[in-house]
N, C-alpha and C positions, 0 to 999 in steps of 0.2 A: 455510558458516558462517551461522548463523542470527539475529538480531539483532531489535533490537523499539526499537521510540519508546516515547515517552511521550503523544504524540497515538494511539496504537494502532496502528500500522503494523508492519508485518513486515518483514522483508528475508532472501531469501538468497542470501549473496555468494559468486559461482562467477568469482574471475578480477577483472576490475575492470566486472563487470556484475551490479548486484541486478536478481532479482525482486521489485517490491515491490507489496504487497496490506493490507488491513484486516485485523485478528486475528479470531479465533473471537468474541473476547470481544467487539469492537465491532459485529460481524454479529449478536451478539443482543442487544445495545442497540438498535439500529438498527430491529430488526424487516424482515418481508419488505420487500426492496428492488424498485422498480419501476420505477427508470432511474440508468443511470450514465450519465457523460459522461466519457471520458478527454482526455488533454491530443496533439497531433499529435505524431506523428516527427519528430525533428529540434529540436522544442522544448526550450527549455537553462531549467533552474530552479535557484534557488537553495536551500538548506535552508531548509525550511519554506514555501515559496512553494507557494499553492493548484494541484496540478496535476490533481484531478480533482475528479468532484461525483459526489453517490451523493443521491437521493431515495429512502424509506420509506415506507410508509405512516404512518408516524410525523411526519418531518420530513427535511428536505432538511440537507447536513450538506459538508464540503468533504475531503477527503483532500488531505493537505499532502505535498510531497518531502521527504524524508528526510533527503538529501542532497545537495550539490550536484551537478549532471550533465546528462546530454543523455539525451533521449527517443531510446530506440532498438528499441522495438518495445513494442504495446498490446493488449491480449487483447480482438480485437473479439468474443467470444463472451459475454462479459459483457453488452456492451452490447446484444447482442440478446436477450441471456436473464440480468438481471439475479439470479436465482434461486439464479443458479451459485454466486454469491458468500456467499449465505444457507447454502447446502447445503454448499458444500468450501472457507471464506473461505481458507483456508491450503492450499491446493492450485490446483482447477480455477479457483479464483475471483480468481485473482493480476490486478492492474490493469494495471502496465505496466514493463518491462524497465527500468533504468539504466545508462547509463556512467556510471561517476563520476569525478568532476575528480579525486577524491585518496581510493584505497581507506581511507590513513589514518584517513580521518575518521570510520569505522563503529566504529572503538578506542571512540569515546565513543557509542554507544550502548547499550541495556540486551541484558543476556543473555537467557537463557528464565527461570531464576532470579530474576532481578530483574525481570524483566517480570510473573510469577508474582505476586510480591510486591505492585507495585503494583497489580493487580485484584482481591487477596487480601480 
């Protein structure tokens, strides 16, 4: 299942664990990216709480959690090659794995539809 914020975030949920990443659409806002920072394993965030950082040549910008949950694994390939994220934001470029406290809560997130919409 596929799910989207309203800060630009993606998610998708396999089980009670998202992949979650920046959209297409915030990777070309953003412009080429020249350093991520993700959040540790084991780190426990609440929705909306800053769990990563993403600098551009542009400006320096925060990725928030989604949902509530526990750091359970971070695409260090990102962070050595920020590019990744430029080039496949919705695939190669995913930030970092979630459990989440309560799959329920992705109910209220946006679809691809409504995600759609609001960048429209």
């Amino acid at each position: 299942m596929l799910k989207f914020t309203q800060e630009h975030e993606w998610l998708k949920i396999e089980g009670d664990v998202a992949t979650v990443g920046i959209t297409t659409h915030a990777a070309e806002q953003l412009g080429d990216l020249v350093f991520v920072e993700l959040p540790e394993v084991g780190a426990t965030f609440s929705k909306n709480g800053e769990a990563a950082t993403v600098e551009s040549v542009k400006a320096a910008s925060d990725v928030y959690c989604p949902l509530d949950g526990e750091i359970v694994e971070i695409n260090q390939a990102i962070v050595d090659d920020p590019s990744l994220v430029n080039s496949d934001p919705q695939g190669a470029g995913w930030f970092f794995k979630l459990k989440l406290a309560n799959t329920a809560d992705a109910d209220a997130l946006l679809d691809e539809a409504a995600y759609k919409e609001l960048v429209a």
